[in-house]
N, C-alpha and C positions, 0 to 999 in steps of 0.2 A: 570776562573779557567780551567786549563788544564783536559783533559779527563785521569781518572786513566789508569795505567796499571799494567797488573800480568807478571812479568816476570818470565819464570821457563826455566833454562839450568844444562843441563850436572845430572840431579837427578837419584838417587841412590836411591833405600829405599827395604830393607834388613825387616824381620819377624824371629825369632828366627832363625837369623843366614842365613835364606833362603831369596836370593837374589830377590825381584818381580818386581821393576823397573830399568832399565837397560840404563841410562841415557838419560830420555826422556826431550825433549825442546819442550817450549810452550809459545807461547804470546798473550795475549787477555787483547783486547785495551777499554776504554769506547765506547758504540755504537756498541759495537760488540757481538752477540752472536754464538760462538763456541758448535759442538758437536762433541764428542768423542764416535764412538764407536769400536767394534772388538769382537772376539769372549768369550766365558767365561773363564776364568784364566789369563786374557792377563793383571792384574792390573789397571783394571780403578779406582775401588771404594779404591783401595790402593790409587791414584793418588789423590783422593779428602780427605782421613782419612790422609796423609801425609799434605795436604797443610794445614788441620785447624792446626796440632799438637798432632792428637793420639797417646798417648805413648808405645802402643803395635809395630809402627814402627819407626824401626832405618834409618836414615837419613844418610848413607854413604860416599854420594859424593852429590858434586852438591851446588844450591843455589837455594832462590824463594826470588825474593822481590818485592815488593810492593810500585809504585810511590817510587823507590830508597832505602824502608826501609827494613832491612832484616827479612824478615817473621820468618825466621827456629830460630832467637833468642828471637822471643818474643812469650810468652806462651800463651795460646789458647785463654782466654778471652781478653788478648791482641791485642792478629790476629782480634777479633770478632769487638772491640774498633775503630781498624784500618782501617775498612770497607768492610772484608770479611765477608761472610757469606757460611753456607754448608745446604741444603736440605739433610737428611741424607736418605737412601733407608729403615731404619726400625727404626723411630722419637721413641724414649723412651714416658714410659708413668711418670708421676709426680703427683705422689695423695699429694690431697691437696694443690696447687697451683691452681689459676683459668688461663685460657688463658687471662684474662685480667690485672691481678697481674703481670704475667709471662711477658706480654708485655711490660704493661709500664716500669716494673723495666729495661728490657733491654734495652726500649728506652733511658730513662734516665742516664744508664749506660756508654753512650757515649756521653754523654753531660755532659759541666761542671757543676761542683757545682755549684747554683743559677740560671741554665737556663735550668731546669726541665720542662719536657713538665707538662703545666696544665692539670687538669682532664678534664675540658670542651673541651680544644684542643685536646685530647686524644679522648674523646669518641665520639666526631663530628667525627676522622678519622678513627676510630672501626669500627664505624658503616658504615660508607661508603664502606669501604675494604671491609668488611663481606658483603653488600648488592652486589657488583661486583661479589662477588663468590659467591653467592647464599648460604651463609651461615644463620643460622638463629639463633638471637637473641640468645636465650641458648645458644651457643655454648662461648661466651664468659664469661661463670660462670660457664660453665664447667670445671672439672678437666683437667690438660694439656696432652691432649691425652689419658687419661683413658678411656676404653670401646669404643673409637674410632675406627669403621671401617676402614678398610684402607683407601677407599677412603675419608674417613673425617681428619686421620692423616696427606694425600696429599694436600687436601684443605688449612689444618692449615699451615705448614709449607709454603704456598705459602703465605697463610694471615700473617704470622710472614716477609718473605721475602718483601711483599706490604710495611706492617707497617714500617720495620726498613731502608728500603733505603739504601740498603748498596752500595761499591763503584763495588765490584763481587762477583758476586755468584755462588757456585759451587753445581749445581743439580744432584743429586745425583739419577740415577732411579725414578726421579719422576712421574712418568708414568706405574710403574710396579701396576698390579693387579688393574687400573682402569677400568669402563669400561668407554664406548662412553663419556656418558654424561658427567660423570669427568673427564676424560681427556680436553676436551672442555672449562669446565669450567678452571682446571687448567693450560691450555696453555691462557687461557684469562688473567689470571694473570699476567703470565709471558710476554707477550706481553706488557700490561700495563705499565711495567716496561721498554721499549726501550727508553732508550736517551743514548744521548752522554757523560752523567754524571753514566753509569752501564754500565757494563762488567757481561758478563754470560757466564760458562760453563756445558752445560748439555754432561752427563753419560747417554749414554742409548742402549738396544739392539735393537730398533727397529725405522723404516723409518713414523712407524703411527705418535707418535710423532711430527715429524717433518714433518708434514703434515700442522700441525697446527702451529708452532713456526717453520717460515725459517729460518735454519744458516747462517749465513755469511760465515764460514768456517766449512768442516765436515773432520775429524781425526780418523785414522783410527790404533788402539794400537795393536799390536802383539809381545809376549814376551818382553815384559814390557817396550818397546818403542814406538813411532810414526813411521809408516812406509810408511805413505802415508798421502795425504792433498789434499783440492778441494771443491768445492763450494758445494751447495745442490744436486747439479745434482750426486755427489757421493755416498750420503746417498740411494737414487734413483735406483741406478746399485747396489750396496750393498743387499738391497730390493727384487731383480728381482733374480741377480746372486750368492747371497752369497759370500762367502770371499776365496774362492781357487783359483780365477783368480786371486786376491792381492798374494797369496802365493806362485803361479806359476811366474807372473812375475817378483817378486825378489826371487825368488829362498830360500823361506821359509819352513822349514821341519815341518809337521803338529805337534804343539806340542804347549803346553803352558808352563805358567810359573809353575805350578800345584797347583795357592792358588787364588780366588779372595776372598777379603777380605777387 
């Protein structure tokens, strides 16, 4: 089977009326993990609430699709079906759902009728996940993110991304208000996940991250486009220099888009 890919050209995506992306292109192959980042207002986390289908943004211009399928007409739990997934920067909480109800239904959800993951198969691979990230037992009879520290929200959504296999995933700040130890753990996860069968794009402001999860390619978004591309060594000088030598040598006037969102 061919390695997926997320194709995104020429995107548009507007917020009551106000313009945040500005026709940005992107492509992230299976085997590949991409980071995006830039300074605050530049539309990153618009970049990922656009590709799952949040209805708060309008889609303007442009396309995304998906090993050839068009993402922008299939609706959210469709996109999810399809083999995308989103780490979202602040994971809702769901009382009265456990993390393991929550799971399996979504595993399931992408499989056909009659080839239902069994419970034994299920909880032989629960358990396993959860012992990789140091999670502990309770947590999957837990309510889905209720009372969850952050760092434990970041956990779970790693441990939902382990479980469901998707074909890309789109990380969303996964990294914010960690500290050391979590972080560690959840770049372990996402490590875990490297083949040639996943695509990943991580959102993030900082080079720690990516200390521990190397990109293949690091992107760099100002006023609501990509305006520059390059290996890890980027994220690196980013780190050291911050973003006014990008701004200087294309001739960028300080300023964003004025919303991230």
């Amino acid at each position: 089977m061919a390695a997926s890919t997320l194709k995104i050209e020429n995107l548009h995506v507007s917020i009551e009326g106000k313009e945040i992306l500005k026709g940005l292109n992107l492509e992230i192959n299976g085997g590949e993990i991409h980071a995006v980042m830039g300074p605050n207002g530049t539309g990153k986390s618009t970049l990922a609430s656009a590709i799952m289908g949040h209805p708060k943004y309008e889609i303007t211009e442009g396309s995304v699709f998906l090993d050839n399928e068009d993402v922008l007409e299939m609706e959210v739990d469709e996109r999810a079906k399809a083999g995308l997934f989103l780490a979202m920067q602040y994971p809702s909480e769901v009382s009265g759902v456990t993390n393991a109800d929550f799971l399996r239904s979504a595993i399931n959800a992408r499989r056909e009728e009659g080839d239902e993951i069994s419970l034994m198969k299920f909880i032989k691979k629960l358990d396993k996940k959860m012992a990789e990230l140091d999670m502990g037992e309770e947590f999957a009879q837990r309510y889905l993110n209720e009372g969850f520290s952050g760092g434990e929200k970041k956990r779970n959504e790693i441990l939902q991304l382990m479980m469901l296999e998707p074909k890309i995933a789109v990380l969303d700040e996964i990294d914010s208000g960690l500290d050391i130890d979590a972080l560690k753990v959840v770049s372990k996860g996402v490590n875990a996940m490297r083949s040639d069968d996943f695509g990943c794009l991580i959102i993030t402001h900082y080079q720690r991250l990516l200390n521990y999860i190397t990109p293949d390619k690091v992107h760099v978004m100002m006023q609501g486009r990509i305006v520059k591309s390059g290996g890890a060594e980027l994220a690196q000088r980013l780190e050291s220099e911050g973003y006014d030598w990008i701004k200087q040598e294309l001739g960028i006037k300080d300023e964003t888009v004025g919303q991230e969102a």
